[in-house]
C-alpha positions as CSV (number, residue, x, y, z in Angstrom):
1,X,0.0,0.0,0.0
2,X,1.5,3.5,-1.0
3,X,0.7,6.3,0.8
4,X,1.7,10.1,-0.2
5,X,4.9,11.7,1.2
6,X,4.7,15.4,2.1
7,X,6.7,16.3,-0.9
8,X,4.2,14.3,-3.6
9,X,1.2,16.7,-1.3
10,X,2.8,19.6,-2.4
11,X,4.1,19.0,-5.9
12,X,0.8,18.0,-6.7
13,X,-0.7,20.8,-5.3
14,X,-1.5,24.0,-7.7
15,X,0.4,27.1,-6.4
16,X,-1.0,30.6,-7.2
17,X,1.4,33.2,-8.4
18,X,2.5,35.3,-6.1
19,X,1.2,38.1,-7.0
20,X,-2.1,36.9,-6.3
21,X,-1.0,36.0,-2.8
22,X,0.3,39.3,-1.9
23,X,-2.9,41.0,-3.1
24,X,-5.0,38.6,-0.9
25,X,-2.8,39.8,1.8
26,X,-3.3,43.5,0.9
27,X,0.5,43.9,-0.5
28,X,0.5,46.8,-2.6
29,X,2.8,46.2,-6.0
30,X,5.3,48.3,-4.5
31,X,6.6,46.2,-1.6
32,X,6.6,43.2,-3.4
33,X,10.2,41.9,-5.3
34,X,9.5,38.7,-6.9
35,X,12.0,35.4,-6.9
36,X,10.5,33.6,-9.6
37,X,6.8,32.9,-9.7
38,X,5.9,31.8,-5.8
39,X,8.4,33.4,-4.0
40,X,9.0,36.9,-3.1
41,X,10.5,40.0,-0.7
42,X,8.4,42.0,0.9
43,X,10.0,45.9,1.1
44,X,10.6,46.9,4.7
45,X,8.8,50.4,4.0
46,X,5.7,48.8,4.3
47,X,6.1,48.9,7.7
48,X,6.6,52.6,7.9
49,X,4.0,53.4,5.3
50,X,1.1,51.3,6.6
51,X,-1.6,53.0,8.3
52,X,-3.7,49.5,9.1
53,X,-4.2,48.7,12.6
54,X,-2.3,45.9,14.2
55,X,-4.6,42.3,14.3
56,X,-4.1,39.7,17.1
57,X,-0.9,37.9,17.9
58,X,-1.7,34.5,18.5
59,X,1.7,31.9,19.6
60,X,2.2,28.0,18.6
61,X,4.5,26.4,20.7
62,X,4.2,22.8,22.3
63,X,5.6,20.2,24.5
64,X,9.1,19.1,24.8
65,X,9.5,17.3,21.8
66,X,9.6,13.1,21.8
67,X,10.7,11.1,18.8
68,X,6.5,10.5,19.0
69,X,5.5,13.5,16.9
70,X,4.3,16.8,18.1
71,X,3.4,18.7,14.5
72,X,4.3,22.0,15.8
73,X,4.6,24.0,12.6
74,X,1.9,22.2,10.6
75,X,-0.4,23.3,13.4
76,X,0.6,26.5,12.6
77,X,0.1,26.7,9.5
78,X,-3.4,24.5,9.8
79,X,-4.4,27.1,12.3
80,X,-4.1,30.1,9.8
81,X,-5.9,28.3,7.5
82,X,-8.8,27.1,9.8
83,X,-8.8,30.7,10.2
84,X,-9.6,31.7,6.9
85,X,-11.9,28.9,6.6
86,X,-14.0,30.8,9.4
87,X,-13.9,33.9,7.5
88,X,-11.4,35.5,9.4
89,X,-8.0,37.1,7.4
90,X,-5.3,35.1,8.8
91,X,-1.4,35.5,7.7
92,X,1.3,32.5,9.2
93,X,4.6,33.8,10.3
94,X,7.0,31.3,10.1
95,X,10.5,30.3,10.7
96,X,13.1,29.4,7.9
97,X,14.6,25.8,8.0
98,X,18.3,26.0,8.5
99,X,19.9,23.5,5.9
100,X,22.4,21.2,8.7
101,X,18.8,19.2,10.3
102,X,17.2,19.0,6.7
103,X,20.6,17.3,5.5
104,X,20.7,15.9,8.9
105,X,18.2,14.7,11.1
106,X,14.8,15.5,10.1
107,X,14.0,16.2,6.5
108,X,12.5,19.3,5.6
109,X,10.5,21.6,7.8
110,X,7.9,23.4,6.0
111,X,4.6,22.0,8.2
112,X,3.3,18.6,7.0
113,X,0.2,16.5,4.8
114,X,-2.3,19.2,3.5
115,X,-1.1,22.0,6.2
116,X,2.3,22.8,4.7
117,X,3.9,25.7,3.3
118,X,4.9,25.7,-0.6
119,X,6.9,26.0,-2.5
120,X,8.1,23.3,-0.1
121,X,11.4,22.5,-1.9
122,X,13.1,25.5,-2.0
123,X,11.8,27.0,1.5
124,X,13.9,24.0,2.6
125,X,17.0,24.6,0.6
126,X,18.5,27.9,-0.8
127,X,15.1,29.8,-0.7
128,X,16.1,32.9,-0.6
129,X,19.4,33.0,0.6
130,X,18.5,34.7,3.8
131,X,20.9,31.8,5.6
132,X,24.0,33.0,2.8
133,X,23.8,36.6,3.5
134,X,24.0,35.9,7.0
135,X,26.8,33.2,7.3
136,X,28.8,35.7,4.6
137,X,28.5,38.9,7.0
138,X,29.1,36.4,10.1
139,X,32.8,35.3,8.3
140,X,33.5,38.6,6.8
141,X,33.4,39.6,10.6
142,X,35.5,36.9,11.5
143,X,38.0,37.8,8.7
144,X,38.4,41.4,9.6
145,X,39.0,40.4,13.2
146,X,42.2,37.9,12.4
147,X,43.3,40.5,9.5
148,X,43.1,43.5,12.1
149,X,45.5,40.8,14.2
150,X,47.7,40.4,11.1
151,X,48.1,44.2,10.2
152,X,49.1,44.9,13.6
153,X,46.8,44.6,15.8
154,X,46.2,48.4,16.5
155,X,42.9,47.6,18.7
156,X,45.5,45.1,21.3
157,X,43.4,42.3,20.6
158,X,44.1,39.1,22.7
159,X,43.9,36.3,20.0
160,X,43.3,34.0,23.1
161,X,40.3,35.8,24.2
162,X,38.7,35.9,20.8
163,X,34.7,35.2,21.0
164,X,33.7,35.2,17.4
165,X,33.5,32.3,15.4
166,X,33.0,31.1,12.1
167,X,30.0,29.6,10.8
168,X,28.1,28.1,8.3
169,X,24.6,26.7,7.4
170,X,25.5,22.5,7.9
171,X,25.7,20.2,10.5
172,X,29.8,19.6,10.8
173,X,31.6,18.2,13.9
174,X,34.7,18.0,12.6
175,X,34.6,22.3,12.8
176,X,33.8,22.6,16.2
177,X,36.8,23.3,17.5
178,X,39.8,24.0,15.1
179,X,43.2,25.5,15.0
180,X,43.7,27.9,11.8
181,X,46.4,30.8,10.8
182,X,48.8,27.5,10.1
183,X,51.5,27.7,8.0
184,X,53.4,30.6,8.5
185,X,53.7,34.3,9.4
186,X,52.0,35.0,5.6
187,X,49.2,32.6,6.8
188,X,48.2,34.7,9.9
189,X,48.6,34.3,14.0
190,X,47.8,30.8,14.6
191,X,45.1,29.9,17.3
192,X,42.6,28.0,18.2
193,X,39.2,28.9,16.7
194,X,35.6,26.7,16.1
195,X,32.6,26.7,13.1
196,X,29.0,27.9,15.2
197,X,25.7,26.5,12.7
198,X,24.6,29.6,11.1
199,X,21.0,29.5,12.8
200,X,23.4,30.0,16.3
201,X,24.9,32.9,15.1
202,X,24.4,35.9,16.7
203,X,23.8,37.5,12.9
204,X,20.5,35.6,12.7
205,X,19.1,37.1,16.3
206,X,20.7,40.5,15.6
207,X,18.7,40.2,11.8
208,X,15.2,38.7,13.6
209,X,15.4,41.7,16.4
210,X,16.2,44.8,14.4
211,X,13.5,46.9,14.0
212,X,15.1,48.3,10.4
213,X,18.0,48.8,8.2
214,X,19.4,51.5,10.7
215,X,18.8,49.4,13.7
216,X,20.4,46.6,12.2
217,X,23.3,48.5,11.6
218,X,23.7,49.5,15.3
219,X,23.3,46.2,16.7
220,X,26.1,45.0,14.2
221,X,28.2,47.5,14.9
222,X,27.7,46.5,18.8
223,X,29.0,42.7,18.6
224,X,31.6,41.8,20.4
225,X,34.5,40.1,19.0
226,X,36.9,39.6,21.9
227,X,39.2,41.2,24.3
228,X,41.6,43.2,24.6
229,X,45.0,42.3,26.6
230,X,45.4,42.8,30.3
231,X,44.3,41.4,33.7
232,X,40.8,40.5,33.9
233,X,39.7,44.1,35.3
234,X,41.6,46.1,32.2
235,X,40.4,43.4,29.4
236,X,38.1,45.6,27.4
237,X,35.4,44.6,24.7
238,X,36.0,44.8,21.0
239,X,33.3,45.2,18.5
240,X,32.4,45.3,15.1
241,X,32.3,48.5,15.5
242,X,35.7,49.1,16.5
243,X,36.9,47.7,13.2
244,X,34.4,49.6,11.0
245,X,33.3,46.4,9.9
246,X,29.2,47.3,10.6
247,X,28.1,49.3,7.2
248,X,30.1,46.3,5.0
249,X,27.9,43.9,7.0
250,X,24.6,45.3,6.7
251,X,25.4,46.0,3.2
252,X,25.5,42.2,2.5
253,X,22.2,42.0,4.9
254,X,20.0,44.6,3.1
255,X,18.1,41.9,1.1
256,X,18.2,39.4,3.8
257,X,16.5,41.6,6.0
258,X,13.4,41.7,3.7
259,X,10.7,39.2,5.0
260,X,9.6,35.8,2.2
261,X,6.2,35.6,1.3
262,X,5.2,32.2,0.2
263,X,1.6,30.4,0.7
264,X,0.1,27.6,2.2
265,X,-1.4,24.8,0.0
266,X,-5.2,26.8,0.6
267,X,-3.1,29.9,-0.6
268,X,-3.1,31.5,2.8
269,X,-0.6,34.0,2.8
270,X,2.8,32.9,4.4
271,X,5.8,34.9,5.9
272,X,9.0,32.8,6.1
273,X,11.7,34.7,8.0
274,X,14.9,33.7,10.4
275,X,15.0,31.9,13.4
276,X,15.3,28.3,13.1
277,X,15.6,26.5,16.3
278,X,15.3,27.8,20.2
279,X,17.7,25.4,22.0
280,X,21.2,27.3,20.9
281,X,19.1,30.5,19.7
282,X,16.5,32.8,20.6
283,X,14.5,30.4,17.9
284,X,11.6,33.0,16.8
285,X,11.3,34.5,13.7
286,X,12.2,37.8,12.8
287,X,10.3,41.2,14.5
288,X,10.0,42.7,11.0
289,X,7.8,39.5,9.8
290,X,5.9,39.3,13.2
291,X,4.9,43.0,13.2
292,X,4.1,43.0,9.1
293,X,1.8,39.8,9.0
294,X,0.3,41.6,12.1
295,X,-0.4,44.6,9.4
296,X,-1.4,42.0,6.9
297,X,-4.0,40.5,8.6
298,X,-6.3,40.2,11.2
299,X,-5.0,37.1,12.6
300,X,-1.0,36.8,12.9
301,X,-0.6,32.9,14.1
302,X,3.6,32.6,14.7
303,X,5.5,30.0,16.2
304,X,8.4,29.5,18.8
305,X,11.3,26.8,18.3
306,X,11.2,23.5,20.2
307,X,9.6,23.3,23.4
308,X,7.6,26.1,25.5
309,X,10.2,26.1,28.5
310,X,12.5,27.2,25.1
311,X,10.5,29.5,22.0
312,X,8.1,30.6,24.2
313,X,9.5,31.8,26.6
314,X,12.4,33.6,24.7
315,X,9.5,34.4,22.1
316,X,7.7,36.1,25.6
317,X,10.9,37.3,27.5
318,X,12.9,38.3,24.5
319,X,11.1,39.0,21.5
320,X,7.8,40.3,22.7
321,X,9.9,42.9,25.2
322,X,11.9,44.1,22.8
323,X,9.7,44.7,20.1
324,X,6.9,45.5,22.5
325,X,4.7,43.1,21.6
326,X,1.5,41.7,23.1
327,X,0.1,38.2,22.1
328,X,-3.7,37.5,22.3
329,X,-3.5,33.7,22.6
330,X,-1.3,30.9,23.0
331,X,-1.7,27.3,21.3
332,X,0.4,24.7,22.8
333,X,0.7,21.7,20.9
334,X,0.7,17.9,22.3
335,X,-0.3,14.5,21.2
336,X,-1.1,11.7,22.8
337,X,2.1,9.6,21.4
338,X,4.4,11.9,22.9
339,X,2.5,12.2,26.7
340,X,2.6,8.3,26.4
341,X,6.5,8.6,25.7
342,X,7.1,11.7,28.7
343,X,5.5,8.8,30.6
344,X,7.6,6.0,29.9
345,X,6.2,3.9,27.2
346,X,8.8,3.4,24.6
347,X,8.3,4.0,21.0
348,X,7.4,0.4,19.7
349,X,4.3,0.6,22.6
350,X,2.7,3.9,21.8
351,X,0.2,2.7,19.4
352,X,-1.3,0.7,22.4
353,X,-3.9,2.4,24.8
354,X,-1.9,3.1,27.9
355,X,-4.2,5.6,30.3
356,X,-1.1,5.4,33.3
357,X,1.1,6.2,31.0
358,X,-0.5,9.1,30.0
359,X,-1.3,10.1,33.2
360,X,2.4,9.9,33.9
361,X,3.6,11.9,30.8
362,X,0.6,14.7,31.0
363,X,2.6,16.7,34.0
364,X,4.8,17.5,30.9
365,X,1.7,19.7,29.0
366,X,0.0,21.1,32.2
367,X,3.9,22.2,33.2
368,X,3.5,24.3,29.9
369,X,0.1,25.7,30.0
370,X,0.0,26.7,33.7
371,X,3.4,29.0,32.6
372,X,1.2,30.4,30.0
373,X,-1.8,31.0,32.6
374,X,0.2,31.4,35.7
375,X,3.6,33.2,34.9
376,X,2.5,35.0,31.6
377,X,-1.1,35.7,32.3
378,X,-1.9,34.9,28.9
379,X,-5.1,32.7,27.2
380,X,-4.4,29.2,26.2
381,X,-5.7,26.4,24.4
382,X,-4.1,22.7,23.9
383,X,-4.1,21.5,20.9
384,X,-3.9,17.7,20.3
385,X,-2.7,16.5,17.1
386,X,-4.6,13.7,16.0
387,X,-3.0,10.5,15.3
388,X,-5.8,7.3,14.4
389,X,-4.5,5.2,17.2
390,X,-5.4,7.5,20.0
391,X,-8.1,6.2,22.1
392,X,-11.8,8.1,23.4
393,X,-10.5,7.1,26.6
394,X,-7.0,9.4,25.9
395,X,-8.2,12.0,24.5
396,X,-11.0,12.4,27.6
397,X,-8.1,12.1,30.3
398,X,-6.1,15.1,28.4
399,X,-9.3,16.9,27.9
400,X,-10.4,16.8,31.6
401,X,-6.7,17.2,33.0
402,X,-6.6,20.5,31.3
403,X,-10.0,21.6,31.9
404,X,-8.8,21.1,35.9
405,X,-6.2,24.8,34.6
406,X,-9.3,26.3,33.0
407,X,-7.9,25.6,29.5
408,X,-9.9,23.7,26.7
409,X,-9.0,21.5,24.3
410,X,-9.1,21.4,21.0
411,X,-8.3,18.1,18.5
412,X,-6.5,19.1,15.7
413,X,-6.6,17.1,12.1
414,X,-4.8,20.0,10.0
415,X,-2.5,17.3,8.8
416,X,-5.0,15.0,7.2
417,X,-7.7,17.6,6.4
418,X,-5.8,21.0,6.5
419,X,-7.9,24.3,7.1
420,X,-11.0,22.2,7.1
421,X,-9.4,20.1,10.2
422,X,-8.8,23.2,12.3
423,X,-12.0,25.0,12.6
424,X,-12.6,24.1,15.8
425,X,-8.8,25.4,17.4
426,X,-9.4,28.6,14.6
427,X,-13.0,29.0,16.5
428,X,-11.2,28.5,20.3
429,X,-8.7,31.0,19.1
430,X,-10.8,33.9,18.1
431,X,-12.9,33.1,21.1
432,X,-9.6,33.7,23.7
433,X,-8.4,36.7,21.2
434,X,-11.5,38.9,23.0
435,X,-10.2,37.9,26.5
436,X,-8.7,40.4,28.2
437,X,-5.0,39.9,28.1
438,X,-3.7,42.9,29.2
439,X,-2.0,41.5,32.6
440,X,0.6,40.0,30.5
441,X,4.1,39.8,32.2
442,X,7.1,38.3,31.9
443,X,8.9,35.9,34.1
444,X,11.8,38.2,35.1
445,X,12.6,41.9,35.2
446,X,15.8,43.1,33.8
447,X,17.2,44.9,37.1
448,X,18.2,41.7,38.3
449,X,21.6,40.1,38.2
450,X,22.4,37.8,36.2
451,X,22.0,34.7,38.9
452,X,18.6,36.0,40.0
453,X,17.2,35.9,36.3
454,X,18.6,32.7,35.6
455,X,17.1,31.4,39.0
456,X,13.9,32.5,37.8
457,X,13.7,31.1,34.7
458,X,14.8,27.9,36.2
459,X,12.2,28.3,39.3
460,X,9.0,29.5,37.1
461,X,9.6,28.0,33.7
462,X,11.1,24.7,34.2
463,X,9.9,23.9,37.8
464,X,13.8,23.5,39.1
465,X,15.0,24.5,42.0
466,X,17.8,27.4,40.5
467,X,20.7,27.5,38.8
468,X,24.0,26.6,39.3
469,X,27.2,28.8,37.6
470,X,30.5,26.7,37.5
471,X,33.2,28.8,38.5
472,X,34.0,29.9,35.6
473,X,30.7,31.2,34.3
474,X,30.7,33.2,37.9
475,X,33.7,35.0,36.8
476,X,32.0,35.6,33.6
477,X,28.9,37.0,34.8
478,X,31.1,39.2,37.3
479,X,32.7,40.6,34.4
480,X,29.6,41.0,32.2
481,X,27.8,42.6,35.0
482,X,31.2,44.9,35.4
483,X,31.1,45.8,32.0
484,X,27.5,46.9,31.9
485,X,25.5,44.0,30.2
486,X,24.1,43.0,33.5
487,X,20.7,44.3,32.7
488,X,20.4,42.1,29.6
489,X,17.6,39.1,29.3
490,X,18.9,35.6,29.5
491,X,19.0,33.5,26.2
492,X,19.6,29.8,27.8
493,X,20.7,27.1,25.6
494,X,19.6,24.2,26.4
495,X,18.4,20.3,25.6
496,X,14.7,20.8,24.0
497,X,13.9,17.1,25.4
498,X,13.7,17.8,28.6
499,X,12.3,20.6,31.4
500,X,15.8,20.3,33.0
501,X,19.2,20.3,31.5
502,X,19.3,16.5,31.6
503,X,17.5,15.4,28.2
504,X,16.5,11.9,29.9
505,X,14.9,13.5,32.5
506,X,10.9,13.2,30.7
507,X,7.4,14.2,32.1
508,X,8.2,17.3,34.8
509,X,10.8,16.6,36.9
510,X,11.0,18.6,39.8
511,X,14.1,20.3,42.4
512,X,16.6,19.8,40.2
513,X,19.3,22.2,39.2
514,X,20.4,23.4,36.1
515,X,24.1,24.1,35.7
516,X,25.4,27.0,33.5
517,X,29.0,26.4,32.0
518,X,29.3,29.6,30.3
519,X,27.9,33.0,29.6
520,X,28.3,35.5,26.6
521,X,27.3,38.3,25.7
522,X,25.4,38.7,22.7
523,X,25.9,42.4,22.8
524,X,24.4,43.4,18.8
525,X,21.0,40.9,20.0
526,X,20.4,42.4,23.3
527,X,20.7,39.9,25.5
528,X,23.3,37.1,27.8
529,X,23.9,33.6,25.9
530,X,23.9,31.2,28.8
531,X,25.2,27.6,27.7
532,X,23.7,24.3,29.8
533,X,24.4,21.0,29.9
534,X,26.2,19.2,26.6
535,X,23.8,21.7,24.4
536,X,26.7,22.5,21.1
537,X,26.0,25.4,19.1
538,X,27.5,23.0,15.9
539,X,25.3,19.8,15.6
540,X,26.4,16.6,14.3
541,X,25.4,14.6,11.3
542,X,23.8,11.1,13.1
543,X,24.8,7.6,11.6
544,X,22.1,7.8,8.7
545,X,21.6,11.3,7.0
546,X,18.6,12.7,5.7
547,X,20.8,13.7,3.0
548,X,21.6,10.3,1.7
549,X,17.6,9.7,1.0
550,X,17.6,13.5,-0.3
551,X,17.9,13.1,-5.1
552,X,16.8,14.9,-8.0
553,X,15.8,13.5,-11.3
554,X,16.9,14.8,-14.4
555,X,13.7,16.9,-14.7
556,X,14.7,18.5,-11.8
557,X,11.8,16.6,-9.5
558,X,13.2,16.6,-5.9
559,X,12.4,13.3,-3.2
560,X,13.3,12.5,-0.2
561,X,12.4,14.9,1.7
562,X,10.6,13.9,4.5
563,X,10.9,10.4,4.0
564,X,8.2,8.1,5.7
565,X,8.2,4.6,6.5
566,X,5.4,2.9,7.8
567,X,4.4,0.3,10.9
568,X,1.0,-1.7,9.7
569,X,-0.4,-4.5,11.9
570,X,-3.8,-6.3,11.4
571,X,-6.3,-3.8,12.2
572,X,-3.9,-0.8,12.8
573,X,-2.2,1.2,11.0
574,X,0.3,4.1,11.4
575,X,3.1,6.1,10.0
576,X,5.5,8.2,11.3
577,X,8.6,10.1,9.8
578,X,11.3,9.0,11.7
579,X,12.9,12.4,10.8
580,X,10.7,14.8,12.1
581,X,7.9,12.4,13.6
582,X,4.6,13.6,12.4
583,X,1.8,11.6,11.6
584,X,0.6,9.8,8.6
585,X,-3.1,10.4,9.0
586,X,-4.4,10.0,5.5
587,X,-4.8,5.9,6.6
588,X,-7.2,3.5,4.5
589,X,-8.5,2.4,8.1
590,X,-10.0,5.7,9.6
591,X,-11.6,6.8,7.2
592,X,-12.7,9.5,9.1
593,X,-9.0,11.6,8.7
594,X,-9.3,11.1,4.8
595,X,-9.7,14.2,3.1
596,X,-11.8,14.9,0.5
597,X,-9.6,15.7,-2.7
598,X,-9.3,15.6,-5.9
């Protein structure tokens, strides 16, 4: 039996040109600069020229994610078009893939079934070389830095206390830690240096915070590069700045900093910009897309990387404070699969009905909403992502567990049925939109030190019991907090498998402590990297690449991305991708998550 891949949904599916999206979305001729036929820029000055009101923020985040299949992003996008299929004008603003996990570990990431993004292909490849622009102005950096060294070193420049590195847009061990300028004196001063994936690079967070051209260009021309010479009280920062290196940078950003607009397969319009994933980054997309889909429409549905203890709660203590932004309602995203695996069961087991092992994993989702109610003040809703083995009997224990909070539930079959299978979360949504959500806060203030704000985050988001700096990441937030950066928010890196720092610990752990290595300043972003646990800011390739399913034909048809295979048994029958673990709903045997197509 053959069932359609995500890939085959959306090359079958008939794009409209572009143009015809950006008029449903109200984009006057003028903004719009086209990359082929289904792709295009949207103009910045939109932004200053638009005199529409702002429509509701709504957030998609979910659960620590399990190899059992959340569906995150193709909520998302289901969501916007249950939207429109309720009459309400609903843009998606999403996050670009970065290129190392596609080639990597999960395929592409473009949503999933008949709620996905399109063109699918090349939003997971090249698209529009947003990811370039940035990894070229992230090395042009780091070559003015060793050259300045070369020439002289007129700024005193320890090379030993050098914080930039490299980067570049694929998963690569072998560059995390290198030793370069070999060779001889000709060949530059020899020391150790290391290869960050571009989506960790403080480039992509400076690009998905600025507010414009000449914002970005001050927060480039505030990175910090290293330090000078001297004892630890006379080592001074060295920026961008410092070696005129910020207009040359932004220059090779201008187009980059443009928001995509793409489409979903309903032709909802789409706004695909920076931000990949929340566990080494701030993992949001960019502030420009946010705020112009929030123009665009009456409805701006956006997601948050990974976890909520992670993209929603940078999206909440980062993004939304900087940019001064105040959502309407939060979707968090769970299926029944991944409670069962928070509670124990192992993959193989999760198609059978296990009610104590739900009731084991479902601390994990109720951990996540009551943050939402109880430490953001915000409305919420739980959306369940339909998989055909899930029992009445589960979906009535998640249904009355989150009812206990005061939040409803809503079961989502955007994957199977797209728009048409999220009217009733579109319908939840709009409902909590006209709550009143003005006692939004965040889980910290600023005027804290550094310790206190992590102990927060630790305390109210993750349910530990604080945090724990080695000594050396004392001494660094001592001389961050010297230096002036001590009123930044806290970025933490950090496992997305897990509440704690400890990505076996499933379910909600509770009184444990999260240790801090390191912390650096992200000085051009705003805010204080805090590294946990083994979290690497360059991933690995695992034993079987996604790449080596990945072809093209010699009419330039792509496959293999996201590449399914299937688990039947008499009487059952399910599917995951064993890359990015959604569901295969579109099943012979329910017949009731069968779409009607042609």
């Amino acid at each position: 039996m053959a069932y359609k891949s995500d890939i085959e949904i959306a090359q079958e599916c008939t794009m409209a040109p572009i143009t015809e999206v950006a008029a449903k979305a109200g984009i006057d001729d003028r903004y719009l600069e086209q990359y082929g036929k289904y792709k295009a820029k949207i103009n910045y000055s939109l932004l200053k020229e638009s005199e529409a009101p702002d429509g509701k923020l709504v957030l998609v985040t979910a659960i620590n994610p399990t190899p059992a299949g959340e569906g995150k992003t193709t909520t998302t996008v289901g969501l916007a078009d249950g939207l429109r299929k309720i009459g309400k004008k609903s843009v998606a603003a999403l996050r670009e893939p970065s290129l190392g996990p596609i080639f990597g570990v999960k395929g592409g990431a473009a949503g999933g079934g008949y709620a996905q993004v399109v063109p699918m292909e090349d939003i997971n490849l090249h698209f529009t070389g947003d990811f370039h622009a940035i990894s070229t102005a992230n090395n042009l950096l780091a070559a003015m830095v060793d050259n300045h060294i070369y020439q002289g070193n007129a700024l005193n420049i320890d090379p030993r206390r050098i914080t930039w590195r490299r980067c570049m847009d694929m998963n690569d061990r072998q560059l995390r830690n290198i030793v370069d300028g070999l060779g001889g004196k000709s060949n530059g001063t020899p020391r150790e240096d290391g290869y960050d994936i571009t989506a960790a690079s403080e480039i992509m967070a400076v690009l998905c915070l600025a507010n414009d051209i000449d914002d970005l260009k001050s927060r480039l021309a505030k990175l910090v590069v290293g330090y000078t010479y001297g004892k630890a009280s006379e080592q001074k920062p060295v920026t961008a700045g410092d070696l005129h290196a910020e207009g040359a940078m932004c220059a090779l950003l201008k187009d980059a900093l443009k928001p995509n607009l793409v489409q979903t397969l309903e032709h909802t319009p789409a706004i695909i910009h920076g931000g990949p994933f929340a566990n080494i980054a701030h993992g949001c997309n960019s502030v420009t897309a946010t705020r112009m889909a929030l123009k665009l429409g009456d409805y701006c549905v956006t997601e948050a990387g990974f976890g909520a203890d992670l993209g929603a709660e940078k999206f909440f203590d980062i993004k939304c404070r900087m940019a001064g932004l105040t959502p309407s309602a939060v979707v968090v995203v769970a299926s029944v699969r991944a409670l069962k695996h928070h509670g124990g069961v192992a993959i193989k087991d999760l198609n059978e009905e296990n009610l104590e092992a739900l009731e084991k994993g479902l601390p994990n989702l109720l951990k996540h909403v009551s943050n939402i109610r109880g430490v953001y003040h915000l409305p919420c809703v739980v959306a369940v992502n339909a998989f055909p083995t899930d029992t009445k009997a589960e979906l009535d224990l998640v249904e009355q567990e989150c009812r206990k909070l005061g939040v409803n539930v809503a079961l989502s079959q955007v994957w199977a049925k797209g728009g048409e299978g999220g009217i009733a979360l579109a319908e939840e949504v709009v409902r909590l939109c006209e709550e009143d959500h003005s006692g939004f806060t965040f889980s910290y203030e600023l005027e804290g030190s550094i310790q206190d704000k992590l102990d927060q985050i630790v305390r109210k988001i993750y349910g530990g019991s604080g945090a724990i700096l080695t000594a050396s990441a004392r001494k660094q937030a001592e001389q961050l907090e010297a230096l002036g950066y001590g009123s930044c928010p806290i970025c933490v890196a950090k496992t997305q498998y897990s509440l704690s720092d400890d990505p076996g610990k499933l379910g909600a752990p509770g009184d444990f402590p999260v240790t801090v290595r390191n912390l650096k300043i992200s000085a051009g972003a705003g805010f204080i990297v805090a590294l946990t646990g083994e979290i690497m800011t360059m991933p690995g390739l695992p034993k079987s690449p996604a790449a080596e399913s990945i072809d093209i034909d010699s009419t330039g048809r792509i496959s293999g991305l996201f590449l399914y295979s299937f688990h039947l048994t008499p009487g059952r029958a399910v599917g995951v991708n064993p890359h990015t673990a959604l569901p295969i709903l579109r099943l012979i045997r329910f017949p009731e998550f069968l779409p009607e197509r042609p």
